[in-house]
VMD Tcl script that builds the backbone (N, CA, C; Angstrom):
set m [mol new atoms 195]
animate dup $m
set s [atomselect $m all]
$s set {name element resname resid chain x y z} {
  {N N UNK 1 A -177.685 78.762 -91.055}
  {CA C UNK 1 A -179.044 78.373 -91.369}
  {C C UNK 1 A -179.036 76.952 -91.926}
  {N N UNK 2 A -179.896 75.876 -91.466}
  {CA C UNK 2 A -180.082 74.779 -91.848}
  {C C UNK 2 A -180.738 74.686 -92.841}
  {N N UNK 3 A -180.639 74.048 -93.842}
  {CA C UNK 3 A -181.592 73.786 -94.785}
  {C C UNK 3 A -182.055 72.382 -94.689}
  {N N UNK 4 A -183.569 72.436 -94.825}
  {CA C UNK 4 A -184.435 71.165 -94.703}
  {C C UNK 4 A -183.799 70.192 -95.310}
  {N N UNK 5 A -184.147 69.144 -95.734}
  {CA C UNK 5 A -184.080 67.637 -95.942}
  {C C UNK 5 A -185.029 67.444 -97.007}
  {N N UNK 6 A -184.750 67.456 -98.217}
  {CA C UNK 6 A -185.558 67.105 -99.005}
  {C C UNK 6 A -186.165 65.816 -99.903}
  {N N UNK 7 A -187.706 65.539 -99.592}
  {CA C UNK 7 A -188.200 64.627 -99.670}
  {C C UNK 7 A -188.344 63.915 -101.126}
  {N N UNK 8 A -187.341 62.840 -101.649}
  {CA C UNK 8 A -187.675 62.602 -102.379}
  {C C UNK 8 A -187.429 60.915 -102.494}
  {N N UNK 9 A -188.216 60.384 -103.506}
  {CA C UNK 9 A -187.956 58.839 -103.684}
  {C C UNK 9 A -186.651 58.240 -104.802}
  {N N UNK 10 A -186.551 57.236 -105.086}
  {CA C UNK 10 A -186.186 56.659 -106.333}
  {C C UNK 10 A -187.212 56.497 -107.060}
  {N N UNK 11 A -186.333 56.749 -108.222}
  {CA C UNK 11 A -187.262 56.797 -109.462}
  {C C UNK 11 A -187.646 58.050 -110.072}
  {N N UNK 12 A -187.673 59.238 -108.855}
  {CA C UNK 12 A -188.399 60.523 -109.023}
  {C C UNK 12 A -186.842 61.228 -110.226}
  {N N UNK 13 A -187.311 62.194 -110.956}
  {CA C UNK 13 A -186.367 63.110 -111.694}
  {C C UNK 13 A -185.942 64.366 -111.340}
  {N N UNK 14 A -184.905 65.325 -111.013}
  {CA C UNK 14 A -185.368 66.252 -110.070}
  {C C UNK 14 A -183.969 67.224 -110.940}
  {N N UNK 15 A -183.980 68.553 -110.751}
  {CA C UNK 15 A -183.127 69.443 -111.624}
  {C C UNK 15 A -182.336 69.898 -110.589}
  {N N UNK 16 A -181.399 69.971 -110.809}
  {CA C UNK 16 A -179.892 70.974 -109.822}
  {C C UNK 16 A -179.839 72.200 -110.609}
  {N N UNK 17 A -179.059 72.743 -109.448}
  {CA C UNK 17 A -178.607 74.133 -109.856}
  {C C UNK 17 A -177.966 74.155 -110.867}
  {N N UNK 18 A -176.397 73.310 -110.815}
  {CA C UNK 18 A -175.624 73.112 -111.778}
  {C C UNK 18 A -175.582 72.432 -113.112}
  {N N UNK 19 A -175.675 72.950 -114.280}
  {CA C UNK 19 A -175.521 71.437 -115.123}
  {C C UNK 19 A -174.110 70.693 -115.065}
  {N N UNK 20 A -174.475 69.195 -115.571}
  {CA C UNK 20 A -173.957 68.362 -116.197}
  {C C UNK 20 A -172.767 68.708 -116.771}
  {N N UNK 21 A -171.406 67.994 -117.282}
  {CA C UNK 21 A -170.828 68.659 -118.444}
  {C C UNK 21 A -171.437 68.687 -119.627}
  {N N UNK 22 A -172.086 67.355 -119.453}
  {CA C UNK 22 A -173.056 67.042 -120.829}
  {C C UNK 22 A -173.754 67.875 -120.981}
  {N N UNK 23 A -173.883 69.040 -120.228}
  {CA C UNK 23 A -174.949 70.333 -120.785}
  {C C UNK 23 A -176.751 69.730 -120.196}
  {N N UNK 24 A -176.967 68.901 -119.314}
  {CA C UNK 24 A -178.306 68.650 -119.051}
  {C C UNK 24 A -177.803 68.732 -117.168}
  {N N UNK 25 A -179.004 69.158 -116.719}
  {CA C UNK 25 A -179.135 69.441 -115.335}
  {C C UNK 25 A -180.196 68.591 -114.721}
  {N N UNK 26 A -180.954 67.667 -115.299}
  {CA C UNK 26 A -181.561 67.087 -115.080}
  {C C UNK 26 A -181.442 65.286 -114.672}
  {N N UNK 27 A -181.754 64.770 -113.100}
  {CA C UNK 27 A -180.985 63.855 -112.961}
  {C C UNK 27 A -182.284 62.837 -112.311}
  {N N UNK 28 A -182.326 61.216 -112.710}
  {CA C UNK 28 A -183.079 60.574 -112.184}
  {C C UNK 28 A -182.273 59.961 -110.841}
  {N N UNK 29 A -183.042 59.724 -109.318}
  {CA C UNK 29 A -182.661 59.021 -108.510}
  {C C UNK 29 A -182.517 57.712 -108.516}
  {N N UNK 30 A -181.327 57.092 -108.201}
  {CA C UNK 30 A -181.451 56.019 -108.357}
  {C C UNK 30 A -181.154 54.809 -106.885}
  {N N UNK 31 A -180.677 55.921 -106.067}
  {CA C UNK 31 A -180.470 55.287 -104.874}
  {C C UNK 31 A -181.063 56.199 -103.269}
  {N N UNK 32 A -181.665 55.801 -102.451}
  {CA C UNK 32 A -181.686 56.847 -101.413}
  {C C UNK 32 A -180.641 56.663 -100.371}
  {N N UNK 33 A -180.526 57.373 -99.053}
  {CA C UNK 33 A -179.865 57.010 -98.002}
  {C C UNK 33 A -179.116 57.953 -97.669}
  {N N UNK 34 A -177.611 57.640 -97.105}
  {CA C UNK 34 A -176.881 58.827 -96.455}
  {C C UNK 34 A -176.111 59.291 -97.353}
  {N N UNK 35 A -176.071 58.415 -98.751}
  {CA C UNK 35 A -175.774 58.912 -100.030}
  {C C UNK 35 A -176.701 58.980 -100.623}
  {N N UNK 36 A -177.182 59.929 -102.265}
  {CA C UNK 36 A -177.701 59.619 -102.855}
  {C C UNK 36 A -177.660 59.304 -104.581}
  {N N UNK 37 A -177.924 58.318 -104.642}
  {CA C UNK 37 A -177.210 57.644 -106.100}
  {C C UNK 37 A -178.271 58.283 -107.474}
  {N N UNK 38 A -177.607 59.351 -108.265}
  {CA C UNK 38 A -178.361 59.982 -109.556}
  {C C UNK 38 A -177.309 59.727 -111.080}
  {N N UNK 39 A -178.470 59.434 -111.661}
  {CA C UNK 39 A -178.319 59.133 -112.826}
  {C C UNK 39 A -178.681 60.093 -113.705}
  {N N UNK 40 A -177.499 60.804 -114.678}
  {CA C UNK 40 A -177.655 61.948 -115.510}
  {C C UNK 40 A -179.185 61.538 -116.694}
  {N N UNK 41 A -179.995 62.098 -117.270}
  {CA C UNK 41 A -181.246 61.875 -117.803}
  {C C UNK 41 A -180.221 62.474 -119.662}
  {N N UNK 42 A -178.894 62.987 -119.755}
  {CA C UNK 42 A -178.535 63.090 -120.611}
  {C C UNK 42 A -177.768 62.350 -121.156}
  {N N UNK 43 A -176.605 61.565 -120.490}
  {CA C UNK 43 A -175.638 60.718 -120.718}
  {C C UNK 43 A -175.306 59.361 -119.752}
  {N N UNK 44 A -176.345 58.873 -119.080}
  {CA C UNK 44 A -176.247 58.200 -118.689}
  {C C UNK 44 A -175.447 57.899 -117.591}
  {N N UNK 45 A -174.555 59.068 -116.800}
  {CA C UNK 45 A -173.605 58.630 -115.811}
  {C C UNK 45 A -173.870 58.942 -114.769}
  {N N UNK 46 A -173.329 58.030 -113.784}
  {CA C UNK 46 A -174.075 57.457 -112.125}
  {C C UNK 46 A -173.168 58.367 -111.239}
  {N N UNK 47 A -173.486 58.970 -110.258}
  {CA C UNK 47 A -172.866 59.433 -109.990}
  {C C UNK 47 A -173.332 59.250 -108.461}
  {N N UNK 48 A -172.670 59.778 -106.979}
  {CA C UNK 48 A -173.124 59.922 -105.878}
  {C C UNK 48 A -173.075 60.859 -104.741}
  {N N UNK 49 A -173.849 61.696 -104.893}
  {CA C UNK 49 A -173.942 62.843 -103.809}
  {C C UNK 49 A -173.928 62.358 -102.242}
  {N N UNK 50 A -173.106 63.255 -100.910}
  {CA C UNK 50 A -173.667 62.720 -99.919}
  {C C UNK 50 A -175.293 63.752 -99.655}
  {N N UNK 51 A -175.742 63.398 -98.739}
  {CA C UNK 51 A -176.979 63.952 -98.753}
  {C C UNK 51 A -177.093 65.427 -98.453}
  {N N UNK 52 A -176.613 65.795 -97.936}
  {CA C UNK 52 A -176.300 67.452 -97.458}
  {C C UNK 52 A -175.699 68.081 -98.645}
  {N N UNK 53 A -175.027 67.585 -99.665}
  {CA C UNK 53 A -174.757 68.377 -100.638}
  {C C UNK 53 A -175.345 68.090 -101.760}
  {N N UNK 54 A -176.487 67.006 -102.124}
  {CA C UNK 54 A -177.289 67.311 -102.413}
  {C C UNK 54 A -178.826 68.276 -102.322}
  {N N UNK 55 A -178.548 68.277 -100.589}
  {CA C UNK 55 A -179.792 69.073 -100.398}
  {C C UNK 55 A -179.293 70.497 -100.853}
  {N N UNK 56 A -177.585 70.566 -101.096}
  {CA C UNK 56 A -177.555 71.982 -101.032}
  {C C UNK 56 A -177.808 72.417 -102.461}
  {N N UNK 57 A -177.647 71.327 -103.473}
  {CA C UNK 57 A -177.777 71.526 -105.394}
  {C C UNK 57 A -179.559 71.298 -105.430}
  {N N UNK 58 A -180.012 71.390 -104.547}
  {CA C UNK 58 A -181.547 70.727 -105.168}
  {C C UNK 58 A -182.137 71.962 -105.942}
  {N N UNK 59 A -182.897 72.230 -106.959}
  {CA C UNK 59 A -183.896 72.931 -107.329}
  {C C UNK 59 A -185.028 72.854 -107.412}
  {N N UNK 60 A -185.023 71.792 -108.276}
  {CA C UNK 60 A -186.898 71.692 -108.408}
  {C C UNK 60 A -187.061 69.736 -108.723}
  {N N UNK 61 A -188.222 69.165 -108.593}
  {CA C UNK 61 A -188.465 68.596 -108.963}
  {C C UNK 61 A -189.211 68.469 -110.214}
  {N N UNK 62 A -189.074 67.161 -111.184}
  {CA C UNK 62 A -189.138 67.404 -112.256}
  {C C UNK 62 A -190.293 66.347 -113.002}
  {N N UNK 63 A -190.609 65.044 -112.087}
  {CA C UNK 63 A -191.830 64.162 -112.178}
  {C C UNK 63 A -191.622 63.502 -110.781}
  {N N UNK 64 A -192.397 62.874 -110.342}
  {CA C UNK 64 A -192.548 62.244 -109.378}
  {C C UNK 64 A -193.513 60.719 -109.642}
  {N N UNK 65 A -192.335 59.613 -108.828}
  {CA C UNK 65 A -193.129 57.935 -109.246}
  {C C UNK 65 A -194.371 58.244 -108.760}
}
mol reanalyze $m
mol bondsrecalc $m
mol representation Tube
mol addrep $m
């Protein structure tokens, strides 16, 4: 089963399944593309998903630009 492609921008904040070590699950976008570049909203660290395994951690969105 494919899972969709989920629509989101930079800037937007959006929650994963998993937390953080830092104990927060909550991550701002900071880059789009065939990677996507998120920034922890707890400790500040950058990190980079490719896009398919982000679509596979997505949960919810959390504000939108």
């Amino acid at each position: 089963m494919v899972k969709p492609i989920v629509p989101v921008k930079a800037g937007d904040v959006v929650r994963l399944k998993k937390a953080h070590p830092c104990g927060v699950n909550e991550w701002e976008i900071t880059r789009i593309g065939a990677d996507i570049g998120l920034r922890c909203c707890g400790c500040d660290r950058r990190v980079m998903l490719v896009r398919s395994e982000f679509d596979r951690r997505y949960k919810e969105h959390i504000s939108h630009v």
